[in-house]
C-alpha positions as CSV (number, residue, x, y, z in Angstrom):
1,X,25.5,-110.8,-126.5
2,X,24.3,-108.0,-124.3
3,X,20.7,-109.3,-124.0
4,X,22.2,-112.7,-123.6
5,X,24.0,-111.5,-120.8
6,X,21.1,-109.0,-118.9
7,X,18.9,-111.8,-119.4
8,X,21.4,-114.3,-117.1
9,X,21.6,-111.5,-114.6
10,X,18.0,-111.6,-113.9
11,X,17.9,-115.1,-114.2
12,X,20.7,-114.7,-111.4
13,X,18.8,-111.7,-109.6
14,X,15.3,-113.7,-109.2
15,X,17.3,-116.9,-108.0
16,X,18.8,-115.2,-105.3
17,X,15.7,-113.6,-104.3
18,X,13.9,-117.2,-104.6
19,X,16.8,-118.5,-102.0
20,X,15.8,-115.6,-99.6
21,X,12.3,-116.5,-100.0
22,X,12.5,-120.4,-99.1
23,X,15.3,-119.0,-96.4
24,X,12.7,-116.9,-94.7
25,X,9.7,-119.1,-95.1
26,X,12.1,-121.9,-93.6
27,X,13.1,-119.8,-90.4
28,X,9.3,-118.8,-89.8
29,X,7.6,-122.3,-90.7
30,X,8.1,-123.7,-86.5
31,X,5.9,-120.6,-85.5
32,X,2.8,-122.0,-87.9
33,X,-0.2,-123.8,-87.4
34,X,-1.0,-123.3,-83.6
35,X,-3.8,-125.6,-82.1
36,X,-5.5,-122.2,-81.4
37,X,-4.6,-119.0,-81.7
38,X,-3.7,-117.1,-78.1
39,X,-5.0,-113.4,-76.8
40,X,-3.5,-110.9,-78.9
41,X,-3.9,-113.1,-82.1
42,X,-7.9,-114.2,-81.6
43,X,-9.2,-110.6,-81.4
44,X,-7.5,-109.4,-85.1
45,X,-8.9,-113.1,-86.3
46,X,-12.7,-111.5,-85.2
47,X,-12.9,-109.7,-88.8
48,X,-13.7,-113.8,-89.3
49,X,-17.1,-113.5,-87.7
50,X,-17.5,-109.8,-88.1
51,X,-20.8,-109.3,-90.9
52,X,-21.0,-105.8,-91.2
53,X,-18.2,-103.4,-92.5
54,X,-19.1,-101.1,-89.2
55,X,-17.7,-104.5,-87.1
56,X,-14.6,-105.1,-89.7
57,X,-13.8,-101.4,-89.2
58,X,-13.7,-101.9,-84.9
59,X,-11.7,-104.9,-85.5
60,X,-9.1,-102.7,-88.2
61,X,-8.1,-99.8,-86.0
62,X,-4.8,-98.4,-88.2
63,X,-4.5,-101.3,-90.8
64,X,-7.8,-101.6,-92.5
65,X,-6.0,-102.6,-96.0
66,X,-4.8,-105.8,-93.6
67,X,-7.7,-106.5,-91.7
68,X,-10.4,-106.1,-94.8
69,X,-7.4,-108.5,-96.5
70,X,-7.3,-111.2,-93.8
71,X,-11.8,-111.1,-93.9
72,X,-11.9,-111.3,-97.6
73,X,-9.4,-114.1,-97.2
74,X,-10.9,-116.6,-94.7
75,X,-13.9,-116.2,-96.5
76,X,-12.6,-117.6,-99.5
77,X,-10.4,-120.5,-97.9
78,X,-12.4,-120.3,-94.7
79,X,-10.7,-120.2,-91.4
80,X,-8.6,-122.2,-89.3
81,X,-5.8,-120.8,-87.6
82,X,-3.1,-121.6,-90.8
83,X,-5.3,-119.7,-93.0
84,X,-5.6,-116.8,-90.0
85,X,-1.4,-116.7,-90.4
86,X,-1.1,-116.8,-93.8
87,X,-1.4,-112.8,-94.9
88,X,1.3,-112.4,-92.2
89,X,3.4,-114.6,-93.4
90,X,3.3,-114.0,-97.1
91,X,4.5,-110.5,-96.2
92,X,7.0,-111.7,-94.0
93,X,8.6,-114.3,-96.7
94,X,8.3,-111.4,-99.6
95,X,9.6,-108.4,-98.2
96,X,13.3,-109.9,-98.4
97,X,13.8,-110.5,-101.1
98,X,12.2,-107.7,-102.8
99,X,14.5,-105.4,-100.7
100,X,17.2,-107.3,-102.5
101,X,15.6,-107.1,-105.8
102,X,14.9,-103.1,-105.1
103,X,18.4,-102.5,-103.9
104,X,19.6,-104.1,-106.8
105,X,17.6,-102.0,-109.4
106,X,18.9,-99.3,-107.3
107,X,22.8,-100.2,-108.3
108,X,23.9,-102.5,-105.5
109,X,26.2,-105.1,-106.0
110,X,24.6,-108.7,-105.7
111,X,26.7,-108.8,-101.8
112,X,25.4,-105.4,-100.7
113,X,21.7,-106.4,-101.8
114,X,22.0,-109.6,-100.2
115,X,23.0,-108.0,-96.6
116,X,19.9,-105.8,-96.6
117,X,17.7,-109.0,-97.5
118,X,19.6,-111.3,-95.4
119,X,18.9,-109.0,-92.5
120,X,15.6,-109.1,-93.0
121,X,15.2,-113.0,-93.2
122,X,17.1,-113.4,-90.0
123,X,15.5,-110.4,-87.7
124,X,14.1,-112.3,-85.0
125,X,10.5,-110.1,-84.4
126,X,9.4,-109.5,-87.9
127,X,10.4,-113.4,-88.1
128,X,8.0,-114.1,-84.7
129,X,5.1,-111.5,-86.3
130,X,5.0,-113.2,-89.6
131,X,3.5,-116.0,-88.0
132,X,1.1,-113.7,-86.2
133,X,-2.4,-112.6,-87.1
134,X,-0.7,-109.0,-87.3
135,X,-0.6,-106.1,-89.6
136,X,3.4,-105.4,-88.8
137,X,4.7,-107.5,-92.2
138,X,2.1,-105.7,-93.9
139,X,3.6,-102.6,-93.1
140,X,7.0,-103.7,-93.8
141,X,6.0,-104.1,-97.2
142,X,4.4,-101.3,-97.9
143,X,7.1,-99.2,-96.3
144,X,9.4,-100.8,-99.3
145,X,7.1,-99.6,-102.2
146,X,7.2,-96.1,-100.5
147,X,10.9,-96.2,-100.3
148,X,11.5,-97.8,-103.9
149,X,9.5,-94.8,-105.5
150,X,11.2,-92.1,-103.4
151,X,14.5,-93.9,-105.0
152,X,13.8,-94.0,-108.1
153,X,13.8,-90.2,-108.1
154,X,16.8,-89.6,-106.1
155,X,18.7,-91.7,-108.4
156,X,17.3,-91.1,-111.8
157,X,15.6,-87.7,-111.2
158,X,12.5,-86.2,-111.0
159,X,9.8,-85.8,-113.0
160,X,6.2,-85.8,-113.2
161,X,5.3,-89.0,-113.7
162,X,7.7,-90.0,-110.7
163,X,6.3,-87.7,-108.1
164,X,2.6,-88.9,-109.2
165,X,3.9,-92.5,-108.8
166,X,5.4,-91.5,-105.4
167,X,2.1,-89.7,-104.6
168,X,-0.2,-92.7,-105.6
169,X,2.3,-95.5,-104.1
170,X,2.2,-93.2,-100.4
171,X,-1.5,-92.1,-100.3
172,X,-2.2,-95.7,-100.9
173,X,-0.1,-97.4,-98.5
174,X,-1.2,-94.8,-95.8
175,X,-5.0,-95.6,-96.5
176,X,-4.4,-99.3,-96.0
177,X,-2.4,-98.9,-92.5
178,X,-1.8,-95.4,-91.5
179,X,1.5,-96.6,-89.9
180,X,3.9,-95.8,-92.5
181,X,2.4,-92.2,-93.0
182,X,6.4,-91.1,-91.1
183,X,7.7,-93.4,-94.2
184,X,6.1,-91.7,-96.7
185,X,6.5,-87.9,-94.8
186,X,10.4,-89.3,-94.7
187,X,10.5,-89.7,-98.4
188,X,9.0,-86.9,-99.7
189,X,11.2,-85.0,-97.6
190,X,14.4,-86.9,-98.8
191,X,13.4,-86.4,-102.6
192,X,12.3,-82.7,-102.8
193,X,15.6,-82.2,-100.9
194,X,17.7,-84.6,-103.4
195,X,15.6,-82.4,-106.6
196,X,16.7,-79.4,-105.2
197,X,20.4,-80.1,-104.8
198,X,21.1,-81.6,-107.9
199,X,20.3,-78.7,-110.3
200,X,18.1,-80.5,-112.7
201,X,15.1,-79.4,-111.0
202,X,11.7,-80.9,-110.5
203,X,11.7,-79.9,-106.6
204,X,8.5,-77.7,-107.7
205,X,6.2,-81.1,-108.4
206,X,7.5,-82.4,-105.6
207,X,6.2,-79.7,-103.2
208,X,3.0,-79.6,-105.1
209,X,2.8,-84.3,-104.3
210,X,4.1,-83.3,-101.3
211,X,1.3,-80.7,-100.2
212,X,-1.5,-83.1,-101.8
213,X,-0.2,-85.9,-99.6
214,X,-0.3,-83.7,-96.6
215,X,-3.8,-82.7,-97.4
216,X,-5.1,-86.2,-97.9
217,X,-2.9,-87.3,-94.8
218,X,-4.4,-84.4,-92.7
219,X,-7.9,-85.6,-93.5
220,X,-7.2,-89.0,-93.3
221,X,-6.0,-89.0,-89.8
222,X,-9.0,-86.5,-88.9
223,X,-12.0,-88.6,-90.5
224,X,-10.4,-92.3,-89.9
225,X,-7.5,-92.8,-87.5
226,X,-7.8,-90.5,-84.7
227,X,-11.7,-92.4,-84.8
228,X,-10.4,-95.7,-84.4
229,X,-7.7,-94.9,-81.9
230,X,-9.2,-95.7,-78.5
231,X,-7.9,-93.8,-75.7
232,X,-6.8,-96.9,-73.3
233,X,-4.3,-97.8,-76.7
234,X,-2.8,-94.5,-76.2
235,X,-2.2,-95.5,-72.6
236,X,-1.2,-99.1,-73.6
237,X,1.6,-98.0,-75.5
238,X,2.2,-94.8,-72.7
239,X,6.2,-96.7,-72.1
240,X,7.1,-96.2,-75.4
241,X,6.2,-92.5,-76.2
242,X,8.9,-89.9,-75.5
243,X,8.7,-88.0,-72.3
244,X,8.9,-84.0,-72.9
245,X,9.1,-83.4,-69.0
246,X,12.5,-82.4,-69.5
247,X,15.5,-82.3,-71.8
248,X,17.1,-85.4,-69.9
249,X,14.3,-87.1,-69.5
250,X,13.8,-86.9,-73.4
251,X,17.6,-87.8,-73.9
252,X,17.2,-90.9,-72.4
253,X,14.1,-91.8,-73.2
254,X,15.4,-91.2,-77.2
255,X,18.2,-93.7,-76.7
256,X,16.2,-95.9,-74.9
257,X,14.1,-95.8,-77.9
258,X,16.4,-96.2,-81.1
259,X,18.3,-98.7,-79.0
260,X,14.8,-101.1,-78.5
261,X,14.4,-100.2,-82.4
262,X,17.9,-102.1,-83.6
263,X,17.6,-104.8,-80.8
264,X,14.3,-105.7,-82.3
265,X,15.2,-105.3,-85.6
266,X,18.9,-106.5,-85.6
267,X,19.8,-110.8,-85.1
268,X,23.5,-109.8,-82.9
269,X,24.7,-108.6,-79.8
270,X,23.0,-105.2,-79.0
271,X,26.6,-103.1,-79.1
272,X,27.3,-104.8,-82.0
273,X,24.0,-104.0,-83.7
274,X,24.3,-100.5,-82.9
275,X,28.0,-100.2,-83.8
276,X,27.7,-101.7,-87.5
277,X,24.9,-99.4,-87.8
278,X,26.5,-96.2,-87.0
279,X,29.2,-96.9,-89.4
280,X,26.6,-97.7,-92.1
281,X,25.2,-94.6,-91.7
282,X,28.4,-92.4,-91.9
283,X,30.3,-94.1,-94.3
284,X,27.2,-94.8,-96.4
285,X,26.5,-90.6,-96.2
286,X,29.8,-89.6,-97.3
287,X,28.5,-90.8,-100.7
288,X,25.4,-91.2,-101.0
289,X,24.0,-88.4,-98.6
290,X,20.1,-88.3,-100.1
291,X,19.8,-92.1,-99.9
292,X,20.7,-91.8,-96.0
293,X,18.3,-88.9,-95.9
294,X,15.9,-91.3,-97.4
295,X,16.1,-94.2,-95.2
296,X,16.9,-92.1,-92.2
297,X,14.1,-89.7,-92.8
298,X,11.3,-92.0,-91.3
299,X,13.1,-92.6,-88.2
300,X,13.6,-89.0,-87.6
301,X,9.8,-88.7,-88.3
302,X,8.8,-91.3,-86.2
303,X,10.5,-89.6,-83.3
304,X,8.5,-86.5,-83.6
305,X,5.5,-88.7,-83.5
306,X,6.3,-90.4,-80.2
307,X,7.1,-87.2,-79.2
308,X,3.2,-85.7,-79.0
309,X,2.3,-89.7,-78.4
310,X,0.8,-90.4,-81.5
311,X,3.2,-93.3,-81.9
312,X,5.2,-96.1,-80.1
313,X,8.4,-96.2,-80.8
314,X,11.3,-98.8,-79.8
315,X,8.4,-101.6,-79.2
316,X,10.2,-104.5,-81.4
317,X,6.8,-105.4,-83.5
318,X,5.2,-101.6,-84.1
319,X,8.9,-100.9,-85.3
320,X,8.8,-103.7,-88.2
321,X,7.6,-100.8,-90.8
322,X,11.2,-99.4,-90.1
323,X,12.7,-102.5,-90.7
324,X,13.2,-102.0,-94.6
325,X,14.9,-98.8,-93.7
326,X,18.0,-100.3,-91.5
327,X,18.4,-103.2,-93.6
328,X,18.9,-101.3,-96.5
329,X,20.8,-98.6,-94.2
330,X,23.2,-101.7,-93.5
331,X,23.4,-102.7,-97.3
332,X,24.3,-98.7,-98.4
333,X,27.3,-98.8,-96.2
334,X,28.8,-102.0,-96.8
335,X,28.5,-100.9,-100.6
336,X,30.4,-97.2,-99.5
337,X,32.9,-99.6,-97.8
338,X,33.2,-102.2,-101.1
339,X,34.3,-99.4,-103.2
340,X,37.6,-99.2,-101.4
341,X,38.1,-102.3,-99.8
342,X,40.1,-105.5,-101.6
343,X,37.8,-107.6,-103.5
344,X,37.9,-110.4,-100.4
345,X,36.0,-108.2,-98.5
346,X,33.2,-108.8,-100.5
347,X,33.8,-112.4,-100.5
348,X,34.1,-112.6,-96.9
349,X,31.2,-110.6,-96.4
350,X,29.1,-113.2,-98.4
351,X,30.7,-116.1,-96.2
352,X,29.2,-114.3,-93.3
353,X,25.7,-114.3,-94.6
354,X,25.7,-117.9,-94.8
355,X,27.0,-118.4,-91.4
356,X,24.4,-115.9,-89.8
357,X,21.5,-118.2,-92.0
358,X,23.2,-121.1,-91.0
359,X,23.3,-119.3,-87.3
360,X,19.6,-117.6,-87.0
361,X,16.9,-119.2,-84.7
362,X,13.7,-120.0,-86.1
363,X,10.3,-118.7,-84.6
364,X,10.7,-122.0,-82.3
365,X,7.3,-121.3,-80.3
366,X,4.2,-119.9,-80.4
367,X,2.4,-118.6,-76.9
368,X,0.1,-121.5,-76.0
369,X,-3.2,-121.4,-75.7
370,X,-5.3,-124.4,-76.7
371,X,-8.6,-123.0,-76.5
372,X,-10.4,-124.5,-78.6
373,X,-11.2,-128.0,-77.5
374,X,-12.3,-126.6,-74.3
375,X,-14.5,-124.6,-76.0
376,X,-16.1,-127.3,-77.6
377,X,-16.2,-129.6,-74.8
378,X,-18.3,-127.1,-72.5
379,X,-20.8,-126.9,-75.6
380,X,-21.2,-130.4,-76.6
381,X,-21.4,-131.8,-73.0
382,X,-23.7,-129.6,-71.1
383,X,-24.9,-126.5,-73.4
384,X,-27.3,-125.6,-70.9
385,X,-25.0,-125.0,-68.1
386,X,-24.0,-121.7,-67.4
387,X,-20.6,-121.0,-68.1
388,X,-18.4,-118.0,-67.2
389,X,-15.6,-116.5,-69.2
390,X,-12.2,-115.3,-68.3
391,X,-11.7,-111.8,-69.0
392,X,-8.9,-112.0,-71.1
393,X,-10.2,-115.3,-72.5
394,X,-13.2,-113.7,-74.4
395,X,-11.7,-113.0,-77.6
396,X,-10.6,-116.7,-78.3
397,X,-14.1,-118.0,-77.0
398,X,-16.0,-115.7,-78.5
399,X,-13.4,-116.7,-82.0
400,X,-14.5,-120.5,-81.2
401,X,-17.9,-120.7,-80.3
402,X,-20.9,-121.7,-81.8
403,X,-23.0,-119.1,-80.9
404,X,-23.7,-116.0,-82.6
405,X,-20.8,-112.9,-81.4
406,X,-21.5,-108.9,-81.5
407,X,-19.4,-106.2,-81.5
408,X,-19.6,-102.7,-79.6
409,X,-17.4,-100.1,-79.0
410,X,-15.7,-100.1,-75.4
411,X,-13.6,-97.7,-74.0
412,X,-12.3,-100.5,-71.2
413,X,-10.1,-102.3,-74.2
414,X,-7.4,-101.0,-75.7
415,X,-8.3,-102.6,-79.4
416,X,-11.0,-99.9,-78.5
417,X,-13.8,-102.6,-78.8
418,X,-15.8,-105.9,-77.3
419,X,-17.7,-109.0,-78.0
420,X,-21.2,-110.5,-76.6
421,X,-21.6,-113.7,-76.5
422,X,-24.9,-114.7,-77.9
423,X,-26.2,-117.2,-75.1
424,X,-27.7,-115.9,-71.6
425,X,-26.2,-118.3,-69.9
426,X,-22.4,-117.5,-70.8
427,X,-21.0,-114.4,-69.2
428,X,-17.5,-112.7,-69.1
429,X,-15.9,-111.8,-66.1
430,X,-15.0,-107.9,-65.4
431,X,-11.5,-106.7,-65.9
432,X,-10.5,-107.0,-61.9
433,X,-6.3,-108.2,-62.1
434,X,-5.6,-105.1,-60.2
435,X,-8.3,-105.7,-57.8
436,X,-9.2,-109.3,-57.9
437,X,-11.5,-108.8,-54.7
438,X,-14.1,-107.0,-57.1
439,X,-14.8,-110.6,-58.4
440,X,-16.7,-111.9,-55.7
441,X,-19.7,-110.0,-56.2
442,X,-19.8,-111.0,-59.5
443,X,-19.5,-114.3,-59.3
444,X,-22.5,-114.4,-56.5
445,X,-24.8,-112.9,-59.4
446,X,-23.9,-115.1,-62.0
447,X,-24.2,-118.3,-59.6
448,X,-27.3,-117.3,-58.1
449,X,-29.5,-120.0,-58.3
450,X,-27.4,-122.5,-60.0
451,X,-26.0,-125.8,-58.5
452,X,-23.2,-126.0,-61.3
453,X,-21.0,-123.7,-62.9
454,X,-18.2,-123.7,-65.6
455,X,-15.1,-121.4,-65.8
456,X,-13.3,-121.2,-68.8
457,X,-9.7,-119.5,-68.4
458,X,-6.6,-118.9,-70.6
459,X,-3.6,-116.0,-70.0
460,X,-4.2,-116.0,-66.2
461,X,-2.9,-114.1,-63.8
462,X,-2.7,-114.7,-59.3
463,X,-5.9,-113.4,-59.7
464,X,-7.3,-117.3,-61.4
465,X,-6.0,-118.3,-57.4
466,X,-8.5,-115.9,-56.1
467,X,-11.1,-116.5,-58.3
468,X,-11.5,-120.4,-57.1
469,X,-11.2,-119.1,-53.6
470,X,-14.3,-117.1,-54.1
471,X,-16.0,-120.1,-55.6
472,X,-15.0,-122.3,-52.6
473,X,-16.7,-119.1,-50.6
474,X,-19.9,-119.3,-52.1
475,X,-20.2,-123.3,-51.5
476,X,-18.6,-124.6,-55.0
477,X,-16.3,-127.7,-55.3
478,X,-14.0,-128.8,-58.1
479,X,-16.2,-131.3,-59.5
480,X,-13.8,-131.5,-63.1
481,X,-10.8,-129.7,-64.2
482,X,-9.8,-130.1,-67.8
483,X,-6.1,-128.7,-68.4
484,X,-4.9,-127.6,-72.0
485,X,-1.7,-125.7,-73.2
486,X,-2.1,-122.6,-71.8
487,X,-5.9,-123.0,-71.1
488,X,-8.0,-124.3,-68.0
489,X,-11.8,-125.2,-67.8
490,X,-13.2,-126.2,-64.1
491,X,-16.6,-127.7,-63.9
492,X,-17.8,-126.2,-60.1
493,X,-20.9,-128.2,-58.3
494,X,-22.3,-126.3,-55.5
495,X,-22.6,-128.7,-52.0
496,X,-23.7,-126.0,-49.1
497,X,-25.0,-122.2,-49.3
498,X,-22.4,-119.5,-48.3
């Protein structure tokens, strides 16, 4: 009778999580399939054409485990820009409902473990980067693993085998994307402290994981990440680091930061968002103090690490890896509440999460760029004529041509890398938006000697305005303008000198 009845509860348990899988996958599907992928989504899809693991490893940065992934992918299914989306999206569709199927193991009620994947399914930005050619789902998941060892021995105890699990699970999620390295830091915090308080010991193995983690995180950050993290990232992300000038100024730039967390994470009004979260977190700790410590743990973490600017915090997408965390956060204290509260709570609580499913957008768009056909247009037409490049265009052209690509460092990018386009007569423009004058000269190189030109341009700026100005300046006339989603190609015939 008993095995009967365990065996309809996982019968139960994996149909709910089935339901939060199609539920996710449904609310991402609009975002799939672009007719070419746009800026910040070309340069990751590179690895594509990258040949040597010295040009994979420019193209990883942090998330090597993704990027090697997403390569070792396309070349088995080859690539188009579904293909590009898929890792991203597997990630993105899993990790709900194996936070309900962790919290569950953990002791939730089937309610409480359907809030913390619910959440999940309906969070607006890891919705929009599971249709991305991004690492941010990836670390999601591997944030859960982390978090689902590290609670295995808060709740059953430790032992052993349990720290070496926790050990392997962390040292290998961090070597894949160093992102969650404040997720695994977080845990083995939480556990040695949860060890330690409940009097059945084992707090001594988990100093010893602990101290072997710290050595291989140590070296890893020494020989790998600090490597691949190119100084104009650092700047990119200079917003979102916490300023140290002064105590107010790190106040406010702290609530600024955990306030951009939950918006990012959180599909409701901001206040709202914030409020449900702060009672989570205090009713959740009156029992369950070491869980909160768990899943609280990486936040607190993650603050020290914006605090020296080793990382972003409060972004929306470089805050998905947290995302597991507050999702289950929310689940622990609607379960502290459930234990007092009349059993319609719990039923009205589950009539809420079908309204907010029935409620949640979908990823309705994704940023328009239709490169490609252009792309192929200038090289079946007129191979021979010269064309120039768009600065922020080279990553999708150099994703779409026909030529041969190479990589080099570059300390002008903030991916910390560039592309060559192998054909002399394609060139990419400078990086002149804040001084669009520095175009002109330039331009009078690459035109030298030529009675028509091509410009190939995407994610423009007022600067595009000046840029056919100059043309105009040197003698050039629109002789054919070709106009895609988010993309332009001009065909320029010279008629006098300058």
């Amino acid at each position: 009778m008993n095995a009967t009845h365990n065996r309809r509860l996982v019968l139960r348990d994996w149909a709910v999580a089935s339901a939060l899988a199609v539920a996710a996958w449904y609310l991402r599907r609009p975002g799939l399939d672009p007719s070419s992928l746009w800026l910040d989504d070309a340069w990751p899809a590179l690895v594509h054409r990258a040949d040597t693991f010295g040009d994979m490893s420019l193209v990883a940065v942090t998330a090597p485990g993704f990027t090697f992934g997403l390569k070792a992918w396309l070349a088995a299914v080859g690539f188009s820009e579904l293909a590009a989306q898929v890792p991203a999206l597997l990630f993105g569709v899993v990790t709900p409902p194996a936070a309900y199927l962790v919290a569950r193991r953990r002791g939730f009620s089937v309610a409480g473990a359907v809030i913390a994947g619910v959440l999940l399914v309906v969070s607006t930005t890891h919705g929009v980067y599971s249709t991305r050619v991004k690492q941010y789902t990836f670390d999601g998941a591997l944030s859960l693993a982390i978090l689902a060892s590290a609670w295995t021995i808060i709740d059953q105890g430790a032992s052993g085998r349990r720290w070496r699990t926790l050990l392997g699970v962390a040292i290998a999620a961090t070597a894949l994307s160093g992102t969650v390295a404040p997720v695994a830091a977080g845990a083995f915090c939480a556990a040695i402290a949860a060890a330690g308080f409940s009097h059945r010991g084992g707090w001594k193995g988990g100093l010893l994981s602990a101290s072997v983690y710290g050595t291989f995180g140590v070296a890893w950050w020494c020989l790998v990440l600090k490597p691949s993290i190119p100084a104009a990232l650092t700047d990119y992300w200079r917003d979102f680091y916490l300023s140290t000038d002064s105590l107010g100024a790190y106040v406010h730039g702290l609530g600024d930061a955990l306030v951009g967390l939950i918006d990012g994470f959180a599909f409701a009004p901001q206040w709202l968002a914030v409020a449900g979260l702060a009672v989570a977190v205090v009713t959740a700790a009156y029992r369950r103090w070491s869980l909160v410590a768990l899943l609280i743990g990486p936040v607190v973490v993650a603050i020290g690490l914006a605090s020296v600017e080793l990382l972003p915090l409060g972004t929306g997408r470089t805050d998905i890896f947290l995302y597991p965390e507050i999702a289950l956060l929310a689940a622990a204290g609607f379960e502290s509440i459930r234990r007092w509260a009349p059993r319609s709570f719990a039923v009205g609580a589950l009539v809420g999460i079908v309204v907010i499913l029935a409620l949640a957008p979908g990823v309705t768009s994704y940023p328009e760029e239709d490169v490609r056909p252009l792309v192929d247009l200038v090289e079946d037409r007129l191979p021979e004529d010269p064309v120039i490049v768009y600065e922020a265009t080279r990553w999708a052209y150099a994703l779409y041509t026909s030529y041969p690509i190479s990589f080099r460092t570059s300390d002008s990018t903030a991916v910390g890398f560039d592309v060559d386009i192998g054909a002399d007569h394609v060139a990419i423009l400078g990086q002149h938006r804040s001084n669009p004058e520095r175009y002109a000269p330039e331009l009078a190189a690459l035109t030298n000697g030529h009675q028509a030109v091509w410009l190939i341009a995407t994610h423009w700026r007022a600067d595009l305005e000046v840029i056919e100005a100059q043309f105009e300046d040197l003698g050039f006339v629109v002789a054919e303008r070709h106009k895609r989603a988010g993309a332009l190609l001009i065909a320029w015939e010279r008629t006098s000198t300058p």
